[in-house]
C-alpha positions in Angstrom: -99.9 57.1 -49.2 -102.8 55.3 -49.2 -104.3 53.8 -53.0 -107.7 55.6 -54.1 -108.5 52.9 -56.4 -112.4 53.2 -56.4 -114.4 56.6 -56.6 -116.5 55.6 -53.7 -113.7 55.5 -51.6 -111.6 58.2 -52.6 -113.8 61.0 -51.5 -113.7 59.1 -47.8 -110.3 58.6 -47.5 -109.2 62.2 -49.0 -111.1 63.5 -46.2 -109.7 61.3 -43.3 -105.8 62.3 -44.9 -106.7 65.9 -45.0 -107.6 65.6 -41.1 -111.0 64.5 -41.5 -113.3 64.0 -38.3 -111.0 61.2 -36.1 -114.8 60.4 -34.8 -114.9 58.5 -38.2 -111.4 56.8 -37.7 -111.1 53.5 -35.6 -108.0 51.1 -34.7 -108.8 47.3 -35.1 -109.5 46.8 -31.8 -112.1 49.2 -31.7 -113.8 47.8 -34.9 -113.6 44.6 -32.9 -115.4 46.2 -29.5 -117.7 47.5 -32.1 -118.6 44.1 -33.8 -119.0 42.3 -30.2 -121.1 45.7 -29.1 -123.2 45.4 -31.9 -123.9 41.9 -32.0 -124.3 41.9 -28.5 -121.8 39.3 -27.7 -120.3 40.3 -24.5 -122.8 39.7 -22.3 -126.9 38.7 -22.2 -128.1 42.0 -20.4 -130.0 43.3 -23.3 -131.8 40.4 -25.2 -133.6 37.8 -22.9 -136.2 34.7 -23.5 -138.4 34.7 -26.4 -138.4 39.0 -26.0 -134.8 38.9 -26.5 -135.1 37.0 -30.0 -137.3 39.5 -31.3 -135.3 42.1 -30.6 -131.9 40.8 -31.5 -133.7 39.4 -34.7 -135.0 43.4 -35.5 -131.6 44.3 -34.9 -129.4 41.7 -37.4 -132.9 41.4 -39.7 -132.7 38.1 -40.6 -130.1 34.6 -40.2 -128.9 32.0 -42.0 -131.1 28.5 -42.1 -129.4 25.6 -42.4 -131.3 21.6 -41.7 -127.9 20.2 -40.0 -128.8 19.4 -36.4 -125.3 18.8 -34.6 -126.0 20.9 -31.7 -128.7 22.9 -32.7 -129.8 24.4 -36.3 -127.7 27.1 -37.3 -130.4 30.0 -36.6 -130.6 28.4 -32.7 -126.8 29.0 -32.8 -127.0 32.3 -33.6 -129.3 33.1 -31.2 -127.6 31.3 -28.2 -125.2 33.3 -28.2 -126.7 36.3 -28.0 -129.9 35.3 -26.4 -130.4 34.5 -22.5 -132.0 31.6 -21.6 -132.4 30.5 -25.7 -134.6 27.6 -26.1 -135.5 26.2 -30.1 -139.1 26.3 -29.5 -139.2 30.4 -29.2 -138.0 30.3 -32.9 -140.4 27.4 -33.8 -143.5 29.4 -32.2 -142.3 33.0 -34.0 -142.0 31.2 -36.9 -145.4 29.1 -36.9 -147.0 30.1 -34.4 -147.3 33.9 -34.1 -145.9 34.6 -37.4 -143.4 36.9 -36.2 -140.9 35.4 -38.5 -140.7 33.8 -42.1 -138.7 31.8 -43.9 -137.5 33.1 -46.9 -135.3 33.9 -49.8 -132.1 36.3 -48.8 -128.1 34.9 -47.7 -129.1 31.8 -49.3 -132.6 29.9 -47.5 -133.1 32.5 -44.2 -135.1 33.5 -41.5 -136.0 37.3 -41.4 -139.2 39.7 -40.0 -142.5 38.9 -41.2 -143.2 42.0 -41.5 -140.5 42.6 -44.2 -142.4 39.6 -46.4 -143.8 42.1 -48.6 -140.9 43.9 -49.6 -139.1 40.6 -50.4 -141.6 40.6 -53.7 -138.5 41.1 -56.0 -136.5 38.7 -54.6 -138.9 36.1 -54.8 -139.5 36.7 -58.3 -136.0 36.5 -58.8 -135.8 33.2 -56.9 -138.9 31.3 -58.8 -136.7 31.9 -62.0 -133.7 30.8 -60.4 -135.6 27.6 -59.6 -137.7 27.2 -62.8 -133.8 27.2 -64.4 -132.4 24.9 -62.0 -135.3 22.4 -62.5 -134.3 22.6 -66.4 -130.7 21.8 -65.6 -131.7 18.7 -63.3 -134.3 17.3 -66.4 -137.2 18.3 -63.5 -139.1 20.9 -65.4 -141.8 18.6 -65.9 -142.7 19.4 -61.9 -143.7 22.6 -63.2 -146.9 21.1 -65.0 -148.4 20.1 -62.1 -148.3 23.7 -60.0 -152.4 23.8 -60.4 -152.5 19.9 -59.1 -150.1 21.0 -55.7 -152.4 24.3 -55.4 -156.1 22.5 -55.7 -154.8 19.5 -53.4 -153.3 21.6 -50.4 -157.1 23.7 -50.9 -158.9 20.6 -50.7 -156.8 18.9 -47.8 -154.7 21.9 -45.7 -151.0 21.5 -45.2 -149.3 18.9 -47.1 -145.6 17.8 -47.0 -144.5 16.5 -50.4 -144.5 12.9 -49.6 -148.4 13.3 -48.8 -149.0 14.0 -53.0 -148.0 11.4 -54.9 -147.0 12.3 -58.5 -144.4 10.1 -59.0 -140.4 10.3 -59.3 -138.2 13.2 -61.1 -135.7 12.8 -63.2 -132.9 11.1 -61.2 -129.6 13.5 -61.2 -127.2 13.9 -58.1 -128.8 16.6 -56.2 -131.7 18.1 -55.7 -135.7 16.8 -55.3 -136.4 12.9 -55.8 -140.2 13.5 -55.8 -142.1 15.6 -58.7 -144.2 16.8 -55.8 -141.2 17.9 -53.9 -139.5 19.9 -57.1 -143.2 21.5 -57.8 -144.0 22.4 -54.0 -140.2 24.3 -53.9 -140.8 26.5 -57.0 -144.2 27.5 -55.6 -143.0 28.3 -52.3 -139.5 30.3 -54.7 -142.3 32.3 -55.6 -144.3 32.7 -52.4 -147.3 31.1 -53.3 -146.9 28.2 -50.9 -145.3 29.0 -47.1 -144.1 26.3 -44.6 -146.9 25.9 -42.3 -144.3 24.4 -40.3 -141.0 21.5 -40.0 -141.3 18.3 -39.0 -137.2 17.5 -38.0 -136.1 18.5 -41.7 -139.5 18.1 -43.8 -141.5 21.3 -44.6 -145.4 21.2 -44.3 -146.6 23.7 -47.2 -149.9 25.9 -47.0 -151.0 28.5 -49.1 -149.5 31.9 -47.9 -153.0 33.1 -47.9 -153.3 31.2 -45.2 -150.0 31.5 -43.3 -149.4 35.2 -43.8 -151.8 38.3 -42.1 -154.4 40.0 -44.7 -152.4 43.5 -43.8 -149.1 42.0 -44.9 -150.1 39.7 -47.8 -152.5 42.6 -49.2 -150.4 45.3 -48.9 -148.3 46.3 -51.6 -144.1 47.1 -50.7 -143.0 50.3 -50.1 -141.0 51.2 -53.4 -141.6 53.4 -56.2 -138.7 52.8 -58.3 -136.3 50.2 -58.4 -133.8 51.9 -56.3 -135.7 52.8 -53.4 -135.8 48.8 -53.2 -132.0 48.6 -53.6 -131.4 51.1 -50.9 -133.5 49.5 -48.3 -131.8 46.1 -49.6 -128.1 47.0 -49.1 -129.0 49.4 -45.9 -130.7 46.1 -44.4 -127.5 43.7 -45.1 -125.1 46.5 -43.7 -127.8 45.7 -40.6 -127.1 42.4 -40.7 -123.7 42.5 -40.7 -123.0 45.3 -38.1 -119.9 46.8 -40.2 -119.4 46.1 -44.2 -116.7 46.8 -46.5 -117.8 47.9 -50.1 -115.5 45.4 -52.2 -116.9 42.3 -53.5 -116.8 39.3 -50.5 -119.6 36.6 -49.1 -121.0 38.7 -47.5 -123.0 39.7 -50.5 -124.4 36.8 -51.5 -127.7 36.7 -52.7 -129.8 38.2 -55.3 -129.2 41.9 -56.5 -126.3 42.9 -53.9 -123.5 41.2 -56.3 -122.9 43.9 -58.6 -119.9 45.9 -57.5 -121.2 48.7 -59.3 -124.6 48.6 -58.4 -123.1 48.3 -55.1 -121.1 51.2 -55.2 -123.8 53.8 -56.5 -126.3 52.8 -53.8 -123.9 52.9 -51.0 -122.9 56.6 -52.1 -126.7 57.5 -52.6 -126.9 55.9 -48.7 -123.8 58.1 -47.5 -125.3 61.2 -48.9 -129.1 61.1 -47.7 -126.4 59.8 -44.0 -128.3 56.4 -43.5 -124.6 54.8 -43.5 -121.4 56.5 -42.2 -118.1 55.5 -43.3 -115.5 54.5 -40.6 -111.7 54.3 -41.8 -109.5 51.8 -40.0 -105.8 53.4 -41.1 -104.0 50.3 -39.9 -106.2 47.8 -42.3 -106.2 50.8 -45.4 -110.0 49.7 -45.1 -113.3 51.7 -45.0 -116.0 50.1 -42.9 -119.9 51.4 -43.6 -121.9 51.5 -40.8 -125.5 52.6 -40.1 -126.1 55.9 -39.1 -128.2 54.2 -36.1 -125.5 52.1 -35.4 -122.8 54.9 -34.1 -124.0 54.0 -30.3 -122.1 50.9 -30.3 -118.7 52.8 -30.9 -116.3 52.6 -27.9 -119.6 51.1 -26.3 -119.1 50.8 -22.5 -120.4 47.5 -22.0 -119.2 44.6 -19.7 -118.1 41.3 -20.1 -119.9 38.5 -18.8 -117.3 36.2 -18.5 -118.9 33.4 -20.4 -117.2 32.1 -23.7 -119.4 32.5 -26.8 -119.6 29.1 -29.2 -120.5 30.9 -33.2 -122.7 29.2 -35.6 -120.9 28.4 -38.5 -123.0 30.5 -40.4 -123.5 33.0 -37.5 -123.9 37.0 -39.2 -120.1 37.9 -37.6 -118.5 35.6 -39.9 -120.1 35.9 -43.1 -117.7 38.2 -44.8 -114.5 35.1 -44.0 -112.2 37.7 -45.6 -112.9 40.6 -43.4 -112.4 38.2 -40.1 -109.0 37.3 -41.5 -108.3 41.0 -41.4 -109.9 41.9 -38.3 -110.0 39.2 -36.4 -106.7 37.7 -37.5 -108.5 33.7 -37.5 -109.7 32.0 -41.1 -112.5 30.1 -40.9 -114.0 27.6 -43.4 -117.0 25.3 -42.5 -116.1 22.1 -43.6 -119.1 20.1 -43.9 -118.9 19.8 -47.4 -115.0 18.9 -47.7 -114.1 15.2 -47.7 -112.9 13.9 -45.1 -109.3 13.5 -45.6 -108.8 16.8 -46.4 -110.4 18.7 -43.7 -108.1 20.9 -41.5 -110.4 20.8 -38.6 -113.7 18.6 -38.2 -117.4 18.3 -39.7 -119.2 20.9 -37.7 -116.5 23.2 -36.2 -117.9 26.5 -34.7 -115.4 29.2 -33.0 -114.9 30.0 -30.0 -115.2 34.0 -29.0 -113.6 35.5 -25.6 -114.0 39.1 -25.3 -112.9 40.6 -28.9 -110.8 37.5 -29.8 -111.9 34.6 -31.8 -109.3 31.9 -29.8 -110.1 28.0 -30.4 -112.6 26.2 -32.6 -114.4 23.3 -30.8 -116.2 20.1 -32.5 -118.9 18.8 -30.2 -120.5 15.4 -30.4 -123.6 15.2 -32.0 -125.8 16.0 -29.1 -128.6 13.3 -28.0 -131.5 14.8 -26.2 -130.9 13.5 -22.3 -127.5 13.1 -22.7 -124.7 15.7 -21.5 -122.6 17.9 -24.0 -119.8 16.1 -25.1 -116.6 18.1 -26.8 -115.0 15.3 -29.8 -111.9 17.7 -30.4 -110.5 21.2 -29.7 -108.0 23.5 -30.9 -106.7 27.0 -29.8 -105.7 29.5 -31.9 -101.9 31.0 -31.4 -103.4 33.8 -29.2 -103.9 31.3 -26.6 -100.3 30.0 -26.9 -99.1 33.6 -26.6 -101.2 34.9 -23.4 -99.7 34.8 -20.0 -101.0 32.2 -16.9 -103.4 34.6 -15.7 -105.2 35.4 -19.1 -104.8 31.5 -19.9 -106.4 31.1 -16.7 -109.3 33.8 -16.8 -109.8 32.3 -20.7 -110.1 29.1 -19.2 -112.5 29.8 -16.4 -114.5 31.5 -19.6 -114.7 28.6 -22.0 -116.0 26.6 -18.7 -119.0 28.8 -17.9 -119.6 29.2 -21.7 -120.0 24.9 -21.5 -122.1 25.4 -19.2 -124.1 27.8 -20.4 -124.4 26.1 -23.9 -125.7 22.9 -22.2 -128.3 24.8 -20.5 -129.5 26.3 -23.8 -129.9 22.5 -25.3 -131.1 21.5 -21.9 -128.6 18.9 -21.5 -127.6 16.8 -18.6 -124.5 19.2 -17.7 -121.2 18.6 -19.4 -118.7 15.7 -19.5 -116.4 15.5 -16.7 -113.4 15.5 -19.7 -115.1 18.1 -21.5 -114.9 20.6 -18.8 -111.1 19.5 -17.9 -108.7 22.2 -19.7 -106.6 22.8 -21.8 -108.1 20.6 -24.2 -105.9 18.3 -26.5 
């Protein structure tokens, strides 16, 4: 007998006992086709060129950003691997030059649709007070007095980066902004009076958002009437992003407003009932998996493998929950960029390795030099590897070979290492 533990669930999983609907049941492995599916990780017939990362970006609704450049920002790694033909430049020119996309406030810093800027007003309010306490913490609230100097210079002169206003040093502490300019230009942006005109490398060039974002969208007003018409569109649009979600508290979650269990668990019922989410029960996990309603077409999805080996940003939208790819994915996964050396279990920037359904080796590639050809440091397989037979070891391989190739070609590299293509790796 299964536990009914929370009264969201129990409604769900009294049904699926009494003989409920098996169209709402699924196995592991068909959670795992539907993750791929929905993702679109098994092959690049649907999203193509700078076309294909619009679509796949109305589809997931926004990405992680992250500045470290080892092979590519995170938000290029995401796309690459769903994305034929990804180049960085279509997500510099949606982002700065058509406007297509902004950077914003959601998991942690993100890129998502312009055209959901509006509806982000809460959030951002949220995040200028978020900042305006983490500048008290750090002994930088002074920065704040000088908002009105930032605003009038940027007016007079256009886009500025920080180093371009000099108002002299913050406090020193061991993180965070070494520039007043810097600490003042980051609350104003928290609270989406400045935007990033664009990036140089890793430095921001702030305008006014008057001047970045379309009249229609910076003059209209969001879409809510009440509180919880915000909250339903927030928690339906992560359930987006994630392509399955489980209900119970996890990462994927992080973030302003979605971190209340019980906040959590009142919208997702008020979802269920007006059937913008469906619940899918995987008996063999004792798990309920909530799914938009849109979202059914990727079940038992027919689609065909590619034969090309998918390398995951570390941040990439499959992984974010790291609990629920223990469970259904049976591979744990911790970035490690942050751990000291000596006690890292893997390398610096390690991303996964996907073939098919199965997450089966992590790679750690050299940092890549423009001109130079991809260069793998270290590699390790996961026991799945170690369990297959020759021929799957063999069609695995000739995977992980094309997917080298294919993640060359998306950083425009000189081909691949002769060692790096020679298998199985040490």
């Amino acid at each position: 007998m299964w536990k009914l533990e929370k009264a969201g669930e129990i409604s769900i999983k009294a049904k699926a006992m009494k003989g409920g609907s098996s169209s709402n049941t699924l196995s592991i492995e068909e959670l795992r086709n539907f993750f791929i599916s929905y993702h679109s990780l098994y092959n690049y017939e649907h999203f193509s060129g700078k076309d294909g990362v619009k679509k796949i970006m109305q589809r997931l609704g926004t990405v992680q950003y992250d500045v470290l450049n080892m092979v590519g920002r995170n938000p290029d790694l995401v796309l690459q691997s769903r994305v034929k033909n990804y180049r960085a430049v279509f997500l510099e020119e949606l982002l700065y030059r058509e406007r297509f996309l902004a950077d914003g406030w959601d998991k942690e810093m993100s890129i998502y649709l312009m055209s959901d800027w509006k509806n982000f007003s809460r959030i951002r309010e949220q995040s200028k007070k978020s900042t305006a306490q983490v500048l008290n913490y750090r002994g930088q609230e002074e920065a704040l007095q000088y908002l009105t100097q930032v605003i009038n210079e940027i007016k007079k002169r256009g886009p500025l980066a920080s180093r371009e206003i000099k108002l002299g040093a913050t406090e020193k502490h061991s993180w965070g902004h070494r520039q007043i300019s810097g600490a003042a230009m980051d609350y104003l942006f928290s609270e989406g009076i400045l935007g990033i005109h664009k990036k140089q490398n890793t430095q921001k060039i702030y305008d006014l958002c008057e001047n970045l974002i379309p009249g229609k969208i910076l003059n209209a007003p969001d879409k809510f009437k009440t509180e919880d018409d915000f909250l339903e569109w927030y928690f339906y649009r992560r359930i987006g992003s994630l392509g399955a979600a489980l209900i119970k508290n996890g990462t994927a979650w992080l973030g302003y407003f979605l971190g209340d269990s019980t906040t959590r668990r009142r919208i997702f019922k008020t979802l269920e009932e007006k059937k913008k989410i469906i619940p899918m029960i995987v008996p063999e996990l004792n798990e309920v998996f909530y799914i938009q309603n849109t979202s059914k077409v990727f079940i038992n999805s027919k689609t065909q493998y590619d034969g090309i080996a998918r390398f995951l940003a570390p941040l990439d939208n499959l992984l974010w929950d790291r609990a629920m790819i223990r469970k259904v994915f049976n591979f744990e996964y911790s970035w490690e960029v942050y751990v000291p050396q000596a006690k890292r279990k893997y390398g610096y920037y390690v991303l996964p390795v996907l073939y098919k359904n199965k997450l089966i080796a992590r790679v750690e590639f050299e940092k890549y030099n423009k001109g130079k050809p991809l260069s793998v440091k270290n590699w390790w397989w996961e026991k799945y590897y170690s369990e297959c037979n020759k021929k799957i070891k063999s069609e695995i391989n000739s995977a992980v070979k094309r997917g080298l190739l294919n993640f060359a070609n998306y950083l425009e590299a000189e081909g691949v290492e002769k060692e790096s293509l020679s298998l199985p790796f040490a």
